[in-house]
VODREN-594053 format. One record per residue (C-alpha): residue number from 0; x, y, z. Coordinates in steps of 0.02 Angstrom, whole numbers, plus 50000, padded with zeros to 5 digits. Last residue first. Example, Ala and Ser with C-alpha at 12.3 -4.5 7.8 and 13.67 -1.06 7.14 Angstrom:
REM residues 2
<vodren = 1	X = 50684	Y = 49947	Z = 50357>;
<vodren = 0	X = 50615	Y = 49775	Z = 50390>;
REM end
This chain:
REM residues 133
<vodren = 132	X = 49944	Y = 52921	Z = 50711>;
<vodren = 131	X = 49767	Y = 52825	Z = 50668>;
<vodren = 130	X = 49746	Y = 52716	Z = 50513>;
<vodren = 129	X = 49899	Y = 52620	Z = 50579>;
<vodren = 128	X = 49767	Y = 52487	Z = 50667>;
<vodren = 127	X = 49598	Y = 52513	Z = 50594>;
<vodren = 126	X = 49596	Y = 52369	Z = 50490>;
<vodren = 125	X = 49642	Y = 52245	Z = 50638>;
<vodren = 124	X = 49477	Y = 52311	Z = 50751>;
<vodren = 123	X = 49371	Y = 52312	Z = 50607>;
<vodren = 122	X = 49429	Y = 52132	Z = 50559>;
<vodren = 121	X = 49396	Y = 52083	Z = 50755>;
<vodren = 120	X = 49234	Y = 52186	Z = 50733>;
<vodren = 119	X = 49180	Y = 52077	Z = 50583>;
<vodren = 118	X = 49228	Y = 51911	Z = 50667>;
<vodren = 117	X = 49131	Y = 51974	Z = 50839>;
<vodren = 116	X = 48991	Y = 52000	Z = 50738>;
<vodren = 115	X = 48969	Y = 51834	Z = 50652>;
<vodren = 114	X = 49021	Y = 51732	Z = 50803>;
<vodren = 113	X = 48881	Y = 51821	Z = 50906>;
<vodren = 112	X = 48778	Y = 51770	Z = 50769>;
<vodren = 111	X = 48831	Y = 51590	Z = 50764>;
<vodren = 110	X = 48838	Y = 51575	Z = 50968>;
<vodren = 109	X = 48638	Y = 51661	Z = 50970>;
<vodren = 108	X = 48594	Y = 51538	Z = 50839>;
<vodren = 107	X = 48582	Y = 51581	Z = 50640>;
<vodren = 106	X = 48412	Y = 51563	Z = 50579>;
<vodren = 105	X = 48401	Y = 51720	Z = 50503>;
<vodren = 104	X = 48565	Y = 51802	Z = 50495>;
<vodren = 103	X = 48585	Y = 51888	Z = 50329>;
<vodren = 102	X = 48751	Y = 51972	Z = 50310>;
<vodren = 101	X = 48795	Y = 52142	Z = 50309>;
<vodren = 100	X = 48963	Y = 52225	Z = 50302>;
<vodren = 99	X = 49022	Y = 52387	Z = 50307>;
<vodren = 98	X = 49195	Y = 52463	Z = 50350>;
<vodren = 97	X = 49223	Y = 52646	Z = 50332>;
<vodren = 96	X = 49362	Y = 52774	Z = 50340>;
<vodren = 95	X = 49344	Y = 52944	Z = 50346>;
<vodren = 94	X = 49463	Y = 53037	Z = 50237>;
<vodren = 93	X = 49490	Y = 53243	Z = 50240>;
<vodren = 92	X = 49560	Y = 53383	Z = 50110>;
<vodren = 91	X = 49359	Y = 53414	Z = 50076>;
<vodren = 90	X = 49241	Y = 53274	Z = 50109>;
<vodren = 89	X = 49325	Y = 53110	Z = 50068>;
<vodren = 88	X = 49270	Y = 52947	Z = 50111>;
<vodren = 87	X = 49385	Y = 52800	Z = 50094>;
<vodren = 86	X = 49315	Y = 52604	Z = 50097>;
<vodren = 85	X = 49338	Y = 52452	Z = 50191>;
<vodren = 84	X = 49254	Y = 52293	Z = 50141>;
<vodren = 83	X = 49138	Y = 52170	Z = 50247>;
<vodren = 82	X = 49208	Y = 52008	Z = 50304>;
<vodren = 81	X = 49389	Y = 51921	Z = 50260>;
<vodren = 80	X = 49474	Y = 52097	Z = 50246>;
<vodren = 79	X = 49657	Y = 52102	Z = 50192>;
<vodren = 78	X = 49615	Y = 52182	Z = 50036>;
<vodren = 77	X = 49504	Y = 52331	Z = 50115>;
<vodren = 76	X = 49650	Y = 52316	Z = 50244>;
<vodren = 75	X = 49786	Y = 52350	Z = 50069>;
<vodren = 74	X = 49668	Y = 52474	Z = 50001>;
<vodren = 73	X = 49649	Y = 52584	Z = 50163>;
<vodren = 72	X = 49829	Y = 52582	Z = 50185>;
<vodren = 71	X = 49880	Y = 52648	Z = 50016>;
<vodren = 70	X = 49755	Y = 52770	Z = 50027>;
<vodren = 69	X = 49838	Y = 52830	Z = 50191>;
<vodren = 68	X = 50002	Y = 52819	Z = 50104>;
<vodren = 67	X = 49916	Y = 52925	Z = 49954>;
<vodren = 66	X = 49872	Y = 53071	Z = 50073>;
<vodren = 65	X = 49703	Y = 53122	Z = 50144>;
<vodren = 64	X = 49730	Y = 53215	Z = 50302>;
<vodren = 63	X = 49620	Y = 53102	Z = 50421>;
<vodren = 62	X = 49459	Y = 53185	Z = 50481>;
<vodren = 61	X = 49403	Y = 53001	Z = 50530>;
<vodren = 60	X = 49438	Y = 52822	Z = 50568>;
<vodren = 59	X = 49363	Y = 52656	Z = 50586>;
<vodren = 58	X = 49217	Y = 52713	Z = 50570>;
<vodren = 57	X = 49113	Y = 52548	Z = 50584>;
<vodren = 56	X = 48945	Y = 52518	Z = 50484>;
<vodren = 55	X = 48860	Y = 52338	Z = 50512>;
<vodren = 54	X = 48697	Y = 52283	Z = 50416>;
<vodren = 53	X = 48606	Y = 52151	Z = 50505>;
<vodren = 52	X = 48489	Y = 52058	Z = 50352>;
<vodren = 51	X = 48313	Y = 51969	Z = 50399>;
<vodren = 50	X = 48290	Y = 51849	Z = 50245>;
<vodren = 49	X = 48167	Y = 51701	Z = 50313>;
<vodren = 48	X = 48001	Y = 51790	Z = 50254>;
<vodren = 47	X = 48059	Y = 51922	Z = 50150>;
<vodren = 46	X = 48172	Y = 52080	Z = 50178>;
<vodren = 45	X = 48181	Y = 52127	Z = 50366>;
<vodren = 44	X = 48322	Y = 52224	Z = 50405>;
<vodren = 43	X = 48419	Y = 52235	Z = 50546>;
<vodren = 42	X = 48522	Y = 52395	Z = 50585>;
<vodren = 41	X = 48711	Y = 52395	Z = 50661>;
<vodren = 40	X = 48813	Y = 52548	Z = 50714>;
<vodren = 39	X = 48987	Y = 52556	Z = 50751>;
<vodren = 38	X = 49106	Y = 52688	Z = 50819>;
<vodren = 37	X = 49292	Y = 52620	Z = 50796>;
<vodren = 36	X = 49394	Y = 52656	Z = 50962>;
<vodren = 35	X = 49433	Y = 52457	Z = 50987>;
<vodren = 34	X = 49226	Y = 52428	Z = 50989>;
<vodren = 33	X = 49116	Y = 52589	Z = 51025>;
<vodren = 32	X = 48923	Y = 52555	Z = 51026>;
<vodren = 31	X = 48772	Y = 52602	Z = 50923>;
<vodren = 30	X = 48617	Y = 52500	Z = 50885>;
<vodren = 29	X = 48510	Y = 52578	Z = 50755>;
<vodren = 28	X = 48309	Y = 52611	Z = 50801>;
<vodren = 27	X = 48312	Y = 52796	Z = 50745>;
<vodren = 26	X = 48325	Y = 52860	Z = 50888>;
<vodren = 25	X = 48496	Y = 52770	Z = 50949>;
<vodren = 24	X = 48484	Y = 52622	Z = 51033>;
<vodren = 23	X = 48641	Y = 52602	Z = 51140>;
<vodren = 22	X = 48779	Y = 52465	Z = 51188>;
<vodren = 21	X = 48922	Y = 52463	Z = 51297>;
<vodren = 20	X = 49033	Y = 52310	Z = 51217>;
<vodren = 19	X = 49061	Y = 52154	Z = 51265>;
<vodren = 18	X = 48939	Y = 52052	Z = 51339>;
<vodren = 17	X = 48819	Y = 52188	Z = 51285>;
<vodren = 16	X = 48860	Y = 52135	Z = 51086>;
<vodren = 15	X = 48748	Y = 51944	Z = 51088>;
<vodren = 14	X = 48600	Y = 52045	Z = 51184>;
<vodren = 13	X = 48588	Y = 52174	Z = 51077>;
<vodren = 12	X = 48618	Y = 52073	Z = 50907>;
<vodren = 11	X = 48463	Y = 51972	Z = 51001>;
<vodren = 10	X = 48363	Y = 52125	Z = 51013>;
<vodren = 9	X = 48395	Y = 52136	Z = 50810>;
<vodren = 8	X = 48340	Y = 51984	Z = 50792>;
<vodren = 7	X = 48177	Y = 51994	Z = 50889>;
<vodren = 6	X = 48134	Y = 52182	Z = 50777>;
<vodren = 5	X = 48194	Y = 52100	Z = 50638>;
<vodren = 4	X = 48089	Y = 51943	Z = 50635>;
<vodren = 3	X = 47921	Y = 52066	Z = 50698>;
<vodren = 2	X = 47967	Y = 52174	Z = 50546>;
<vodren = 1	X = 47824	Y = 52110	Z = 50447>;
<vodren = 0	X = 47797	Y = 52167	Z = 50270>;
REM end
């Protein structure tokens, strides 16, 4: 399979997010960056010919005491969402909470895809408002 698509797309993602954001290639390829105090990561995929996918994963919030308002408020953003869904994570008496989204972007132009992901971190940016105290 070639990755050569994903590889160019994915530099483009880079390119599209440095006007706003600080961004960083971690070591395993991913694209890191911090948008509203979320931490976000984004990985293309190559698929098929034509179906290169960018996957986005924001933590919107973590090591919350998990509580049923907090579920409460998790399930009403996940409703609220238009792109990507917001989910609870629980590991012990603690909640992270996670918004993912990915959405295949072949052929989109550079103002499309930076559309794309500045509409998912706007939503991530909204969800994660009274997540935090």
């Amino acid at each position: 399979m070639n990755t050569t698509p994903a590889i160019a797309l994915q530099g483009r993602v880079e390119r599209s997010l440095a006007e706003y954001v600080d961004v960083s290639t971690a070591d395993d390829g991913s694209l890191s960056f911090n948008y509203a105090g979320a931490l976000c990561s984004i990985t293309v995929v190559h698929l098929a010919d034509g179906l290169d996918v960018v996957s986005m994963t924001c933590v919107l919030v973590w090591d919350r005491p998990a509580s049923t308002a907090l579920h409460k408020k998790v399930a009403d953003r996940n409703a609220a969402v238009q792109f990507g869904s917001i989910s609870a994570f629980g590991h012990g008496r603690l909640l992270d909470v996670v918004l993912r989204y990915a959405f295949p972007a072949a052929g989109l132009s550079d103002e499309a895809l930076t559309t794309m992901l500045l509409l998912v971190l706007g939503g991530a940016d909204t969800a994660r408002t009274g997540l935090i105290p």
